[in-house]
C-alpha positions as CSV (number, residue, x, y, z in Angstrom):
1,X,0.0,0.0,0.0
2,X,1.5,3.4,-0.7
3,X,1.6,5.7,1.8
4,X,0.7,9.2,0.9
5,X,0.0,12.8,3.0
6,X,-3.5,12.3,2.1
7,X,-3.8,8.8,4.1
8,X,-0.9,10.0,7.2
9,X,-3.9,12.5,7.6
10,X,-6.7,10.2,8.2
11,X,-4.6,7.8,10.0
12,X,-4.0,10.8,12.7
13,X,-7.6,11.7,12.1
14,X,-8.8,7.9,13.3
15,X,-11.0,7.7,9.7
16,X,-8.3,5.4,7.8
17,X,-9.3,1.8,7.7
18,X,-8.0,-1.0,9.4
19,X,-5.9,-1.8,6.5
20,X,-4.6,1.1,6.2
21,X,-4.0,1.5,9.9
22,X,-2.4,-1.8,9.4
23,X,0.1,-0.6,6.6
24,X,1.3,2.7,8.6
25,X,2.1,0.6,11.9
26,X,4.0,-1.6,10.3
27,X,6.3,1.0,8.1
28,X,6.6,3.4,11.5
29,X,7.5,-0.5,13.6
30,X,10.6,-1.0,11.0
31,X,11.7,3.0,10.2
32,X,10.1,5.5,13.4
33,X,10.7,8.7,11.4
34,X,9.1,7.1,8.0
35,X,6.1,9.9,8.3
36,X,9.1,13.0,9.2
37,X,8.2,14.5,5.5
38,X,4.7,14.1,5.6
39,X,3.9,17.0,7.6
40,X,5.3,19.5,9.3
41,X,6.7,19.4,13.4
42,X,3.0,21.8,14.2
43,X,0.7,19.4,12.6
44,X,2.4,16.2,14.5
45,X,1.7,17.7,17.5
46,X,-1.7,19.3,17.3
47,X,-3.0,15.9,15.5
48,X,-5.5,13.9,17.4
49,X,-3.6,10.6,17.2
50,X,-5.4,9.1,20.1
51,X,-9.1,8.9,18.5
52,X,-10.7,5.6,17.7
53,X,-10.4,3.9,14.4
54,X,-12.1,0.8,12.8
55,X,-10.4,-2.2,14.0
56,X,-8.4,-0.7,16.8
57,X,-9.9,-3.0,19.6
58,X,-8.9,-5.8,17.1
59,X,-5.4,-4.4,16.9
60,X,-4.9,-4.5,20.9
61,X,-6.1,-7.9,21.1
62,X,-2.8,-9.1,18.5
63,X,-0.8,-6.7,20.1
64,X,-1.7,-8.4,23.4
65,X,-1.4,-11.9,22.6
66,X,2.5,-11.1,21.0
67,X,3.7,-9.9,24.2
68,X,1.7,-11.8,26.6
69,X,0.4,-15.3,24.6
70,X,-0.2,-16.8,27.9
71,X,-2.1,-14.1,30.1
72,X,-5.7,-13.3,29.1
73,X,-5.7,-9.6,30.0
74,X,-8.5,-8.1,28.9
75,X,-8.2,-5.6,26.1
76,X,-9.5,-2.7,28.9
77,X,-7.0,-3.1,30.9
78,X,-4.4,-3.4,28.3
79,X,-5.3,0.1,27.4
80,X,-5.2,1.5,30.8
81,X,-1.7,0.2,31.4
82,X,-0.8,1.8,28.1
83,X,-2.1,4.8,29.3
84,X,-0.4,5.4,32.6
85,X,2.4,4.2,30.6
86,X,2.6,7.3,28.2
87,X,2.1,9.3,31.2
88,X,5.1,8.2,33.2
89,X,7.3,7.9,30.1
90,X,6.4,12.0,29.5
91,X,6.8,12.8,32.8
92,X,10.0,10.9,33.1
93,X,10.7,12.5,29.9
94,X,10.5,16.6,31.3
95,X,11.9,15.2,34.7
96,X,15.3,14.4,32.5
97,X,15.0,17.2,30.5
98,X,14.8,19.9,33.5
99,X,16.9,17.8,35.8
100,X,19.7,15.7,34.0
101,X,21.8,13.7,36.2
102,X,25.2,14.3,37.1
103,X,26.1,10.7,37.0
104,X,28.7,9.9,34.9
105,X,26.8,6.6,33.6
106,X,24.1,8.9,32.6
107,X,23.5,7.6,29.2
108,X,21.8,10.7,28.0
109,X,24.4,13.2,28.7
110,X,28.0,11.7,29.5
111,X,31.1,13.9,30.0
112,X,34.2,11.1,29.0
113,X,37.4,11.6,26.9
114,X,37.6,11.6,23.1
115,X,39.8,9.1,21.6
116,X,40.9,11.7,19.0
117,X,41.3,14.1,21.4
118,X,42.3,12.9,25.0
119,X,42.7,16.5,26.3
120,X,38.9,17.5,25.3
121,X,35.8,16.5,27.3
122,X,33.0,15.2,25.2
123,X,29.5,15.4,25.1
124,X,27.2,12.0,24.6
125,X,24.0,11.9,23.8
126,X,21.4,9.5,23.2
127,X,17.9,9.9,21.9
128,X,15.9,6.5,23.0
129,X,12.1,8.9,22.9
130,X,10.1,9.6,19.7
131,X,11.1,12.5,19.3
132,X,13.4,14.8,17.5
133,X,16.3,16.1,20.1
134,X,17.9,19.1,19.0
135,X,21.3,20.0,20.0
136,X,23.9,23.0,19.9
137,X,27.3,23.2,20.2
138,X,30.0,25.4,21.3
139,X,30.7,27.3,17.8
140,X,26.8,27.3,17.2
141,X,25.9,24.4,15.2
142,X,23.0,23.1,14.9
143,X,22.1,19.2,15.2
144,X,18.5,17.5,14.8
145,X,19.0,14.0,16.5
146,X,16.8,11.2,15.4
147,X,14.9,9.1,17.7
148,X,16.9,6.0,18.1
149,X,20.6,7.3,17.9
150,X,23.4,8.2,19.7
151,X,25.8,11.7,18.9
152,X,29.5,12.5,20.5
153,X,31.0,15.3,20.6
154,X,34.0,17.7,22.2
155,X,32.3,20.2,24.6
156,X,34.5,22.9,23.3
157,X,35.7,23.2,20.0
158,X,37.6,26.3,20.5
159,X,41.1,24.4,21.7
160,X,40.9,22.1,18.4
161,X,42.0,22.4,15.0
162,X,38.8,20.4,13.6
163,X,35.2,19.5,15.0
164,X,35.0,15.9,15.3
165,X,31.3,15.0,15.6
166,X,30.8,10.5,16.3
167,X,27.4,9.4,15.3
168,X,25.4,6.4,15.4
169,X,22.1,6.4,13.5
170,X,20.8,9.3,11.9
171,X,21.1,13.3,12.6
172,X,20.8,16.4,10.3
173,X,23.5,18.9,10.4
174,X,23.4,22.5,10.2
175,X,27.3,23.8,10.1
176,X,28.3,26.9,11.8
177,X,31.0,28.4,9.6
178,X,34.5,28.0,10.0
179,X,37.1,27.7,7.6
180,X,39.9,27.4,10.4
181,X,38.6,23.7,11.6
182,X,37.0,21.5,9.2
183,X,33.1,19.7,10.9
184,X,33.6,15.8,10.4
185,X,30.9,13.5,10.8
186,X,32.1,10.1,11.8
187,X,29.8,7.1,11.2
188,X,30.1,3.7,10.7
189,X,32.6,3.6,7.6
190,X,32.0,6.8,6.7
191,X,33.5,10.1,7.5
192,X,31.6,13.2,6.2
193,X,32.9,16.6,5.8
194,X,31.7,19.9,5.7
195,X,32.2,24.2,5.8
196,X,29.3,25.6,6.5
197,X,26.5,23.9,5.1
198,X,23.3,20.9,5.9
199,X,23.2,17.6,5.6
200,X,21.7,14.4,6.8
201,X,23.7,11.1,7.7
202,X,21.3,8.4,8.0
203,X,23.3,4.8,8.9
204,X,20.1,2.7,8.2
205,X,22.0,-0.3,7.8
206,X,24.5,-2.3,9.4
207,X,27.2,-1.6,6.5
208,X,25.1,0.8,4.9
209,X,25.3,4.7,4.8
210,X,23.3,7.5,3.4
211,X,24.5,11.3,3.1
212,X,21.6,13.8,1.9
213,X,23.5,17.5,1.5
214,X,20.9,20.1,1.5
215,X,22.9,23.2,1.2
216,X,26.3,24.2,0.4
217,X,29.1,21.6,-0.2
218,X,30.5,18.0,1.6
219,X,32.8,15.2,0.8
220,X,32.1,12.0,2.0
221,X,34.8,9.2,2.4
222,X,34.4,5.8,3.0
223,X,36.5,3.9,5.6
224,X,38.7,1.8,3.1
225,X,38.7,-2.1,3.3
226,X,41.4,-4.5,2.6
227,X,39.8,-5.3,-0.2
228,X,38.2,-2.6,-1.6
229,X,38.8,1.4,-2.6
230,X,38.0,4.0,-0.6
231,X,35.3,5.8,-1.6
232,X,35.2,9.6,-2.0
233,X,32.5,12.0,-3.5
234,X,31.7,15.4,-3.6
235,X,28.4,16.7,-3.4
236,X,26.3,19.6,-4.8
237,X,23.2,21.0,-2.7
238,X,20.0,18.3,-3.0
239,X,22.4,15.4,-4.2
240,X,22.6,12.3,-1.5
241,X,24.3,8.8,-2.0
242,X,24.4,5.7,-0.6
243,X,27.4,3.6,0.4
244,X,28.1,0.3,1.1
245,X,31.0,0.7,3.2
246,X,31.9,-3.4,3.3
247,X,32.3,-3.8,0.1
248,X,33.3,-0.2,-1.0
249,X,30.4,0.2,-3.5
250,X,28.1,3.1,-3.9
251,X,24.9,1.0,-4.3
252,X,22.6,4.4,-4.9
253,X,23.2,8.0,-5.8
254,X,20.5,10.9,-6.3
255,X,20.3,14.4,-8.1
256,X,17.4,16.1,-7.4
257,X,16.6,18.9,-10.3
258,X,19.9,19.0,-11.6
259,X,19.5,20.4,-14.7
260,X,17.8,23.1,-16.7
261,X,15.7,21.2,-17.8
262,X,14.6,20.3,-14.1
263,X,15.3,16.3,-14.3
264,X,15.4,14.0,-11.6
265,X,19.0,11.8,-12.5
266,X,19.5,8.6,-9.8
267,X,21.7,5.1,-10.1
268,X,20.6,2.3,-7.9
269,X,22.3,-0.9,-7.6
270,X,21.8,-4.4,-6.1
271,X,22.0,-8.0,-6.3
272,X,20.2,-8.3,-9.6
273,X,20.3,-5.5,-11.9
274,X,21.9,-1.9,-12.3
275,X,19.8,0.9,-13.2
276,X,20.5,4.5,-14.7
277,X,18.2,7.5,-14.9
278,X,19.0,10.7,-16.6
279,X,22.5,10.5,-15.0
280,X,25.5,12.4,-16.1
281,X,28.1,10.7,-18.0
282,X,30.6,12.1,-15.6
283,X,28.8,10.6,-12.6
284,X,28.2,7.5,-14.8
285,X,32.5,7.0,-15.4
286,X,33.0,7.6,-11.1
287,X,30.5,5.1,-10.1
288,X,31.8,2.1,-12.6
289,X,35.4,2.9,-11.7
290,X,34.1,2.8,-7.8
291,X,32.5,-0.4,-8.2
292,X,34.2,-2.4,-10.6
293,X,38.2,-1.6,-10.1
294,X,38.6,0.2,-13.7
295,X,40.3,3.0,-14.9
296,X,38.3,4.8,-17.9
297,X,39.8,6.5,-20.5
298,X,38.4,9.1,-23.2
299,X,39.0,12.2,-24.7
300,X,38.6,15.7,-22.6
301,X,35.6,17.3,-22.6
302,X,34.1,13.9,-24.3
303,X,31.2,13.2,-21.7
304,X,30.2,17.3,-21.0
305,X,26.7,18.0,-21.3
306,X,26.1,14.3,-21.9
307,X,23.1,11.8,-20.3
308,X,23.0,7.9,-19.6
309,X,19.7,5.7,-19.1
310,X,19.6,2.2,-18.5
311,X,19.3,-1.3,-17.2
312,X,21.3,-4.1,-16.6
313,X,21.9,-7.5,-15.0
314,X,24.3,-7.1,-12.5
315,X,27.9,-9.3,-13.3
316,X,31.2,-8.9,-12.8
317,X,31.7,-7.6,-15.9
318,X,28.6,-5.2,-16.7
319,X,30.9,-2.5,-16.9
320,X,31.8,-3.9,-20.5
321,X,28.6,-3.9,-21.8
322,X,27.5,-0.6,-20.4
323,X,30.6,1.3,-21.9
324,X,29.5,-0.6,-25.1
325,X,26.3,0.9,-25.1
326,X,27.6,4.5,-24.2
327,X,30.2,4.7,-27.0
328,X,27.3,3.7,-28.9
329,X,24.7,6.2,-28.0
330,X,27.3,9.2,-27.5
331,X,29.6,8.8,-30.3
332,X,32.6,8.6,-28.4
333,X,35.6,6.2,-27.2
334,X,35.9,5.0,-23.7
335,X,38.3,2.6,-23.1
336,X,38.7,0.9,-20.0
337,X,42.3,-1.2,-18.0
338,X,41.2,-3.5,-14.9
339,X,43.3,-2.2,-11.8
């Protein structure tokens, strides 16, 4: 079932059906910020989420018998207990917030050394609500921390000669300028950089990584394996790619409206097939000498200006047949060497 704005708003509303009720648990059960782009912070909190809908008696009953297949609670009281529940978990909530602890195994906020830095304090946080968590730092930058994930950090950046930033999960970035310590954004096999700009790192899978830039300019490198070539892109505002850091592949890359002519250009790639959109030839050349271990040769200015579409079983060697097919299309001679 796709999900669209239209049906986020009756689900919130309590007039979707059952089905449809159905479809949105289960997508907010494997991703809990699925629905962020569906509508604004205002609208999630003024929505009436706790009205009835059709089926949702039927819904506590199989949510009751998963975590308790042996107790025959009745579907009342499973609803009560959910409901002092909420209550304590907010209150607990605004306790932390206006009263954080000063224990040092405070998970939430934890003052410890950084490995890069042994003379700087850090700060540790970890966002384990619903919520959004939004953070500031000592040079002003901004960071939005996803439900789910975990963010460290030096408590003063002033002493260093780079901002070192150690995440775990997903968190948008707005950079504070400065030109005097580069803002890098370590993640698991994947080290993003910035001056001044916003971006999104979003380690959705184990040895999977996705970079969104927003505004200004990033490079993102991949932590190399033994096996494998690092990795290293630069971005242009509403560009994002997708890395798999294991294997040293970029398995998807985006370009949002990057043309005159307002296209939409994106590669994806997995264990079956390859597939090109209105992507630049240039872009086209990086990702098969990324992914395959080739070094691509052709005449200067050759590829300028210049468009690839298409599909293709994936294979050890596709990268023949997909130069084939460009030199054919574009009238022009790349030639390829194995590394």
């Amino acid at each position: 079932m796709k999900i669209t704005k239209q049906l986020v708003d009756r689900y919130l509303q309590g007039k979707c059906t059952t089905a449809e009720a159905s479809a949105i648990e289960t997508l907010l059960e494997t991703d809990p910020t699925a629905l962020d782009d569906f509508l604004p912070e205002e609208e999630w909190l003024n929505s009436p989420i706790d009205r009835h809908y059709e089926g949702q008696d039927e819904a506590y009953k199989r949510l009751t018998q998963q975590i308790y297949p042996k107790a025959k609670t009745h579907i009342r009281y499973l609803g009560v207990a959910a409901s002092i529940a909420a209550i304590f978990i907010l209150l607990f909530g605004i306790y932390r917030q206006q009263y954080p602890s000063i224990n040092p195994s405070d998970r939430r906020m934890t003052v410890i050394n950084d490995s890069i830095h042994p003379s700087a304090s850090s700060l540790y946080y970890i966002n384990s609500g619903y919520e959004n968590m939004v953070l500031t730092t000592s040079d002003g930058s901004t960071i939005t921390l996803y439900p789910h994930s975990e963010i460290r950090y030096a408590e003063d950046f002033a002493p260093l000669s780079e901002r070192v930033l150690h995440l775990k999960g997903r968190a948008r970035f707005d950079v504070a300028k400065d030109k005097s310590r580069p803002f890098h954004v370590v993640s698991q096999g994947i080290v993003t950089t910035a001056l001044g700009t916003i971006f999104v790192v979003d380690e959705f899978k184990d040895s999977k990584t996705r970079v969104q830039l927003l505004e200004g300019s990033i490079q993102v490198v991949s932590q190399r394996k033994v096996d494998a070539e690092k990795v290293t892109k630069t971005f242009k505002p509403m560009e994002e790619v997708t890395i798999d850091h294991q294997q040293g592949q970029i398995i998807e890359e985006k370009k949002i409206n990057n043309t005159l002519h307002n296209r939409e250009a994106y590669f994806t790639q997995n264990a079956q097939r390859l597939h090109f959109k209105n992507l630049a030839l240039h872009d086209v050349v990086s990702i098969l000498q990324q992914n395959y271990g080739i070094d691509l040769q052709y005449p200067a200015q050759s590829l300028d200006g210049k468009y690839y579409s298409g599909t293709f079983p994936e294979s050890d060697q596709v990268y023949k047949d997909i130069i084939k097919e460009i030199n054919y299309l574009h009238h022009i001679n790349i030639t390829y060497t194995k590394k």
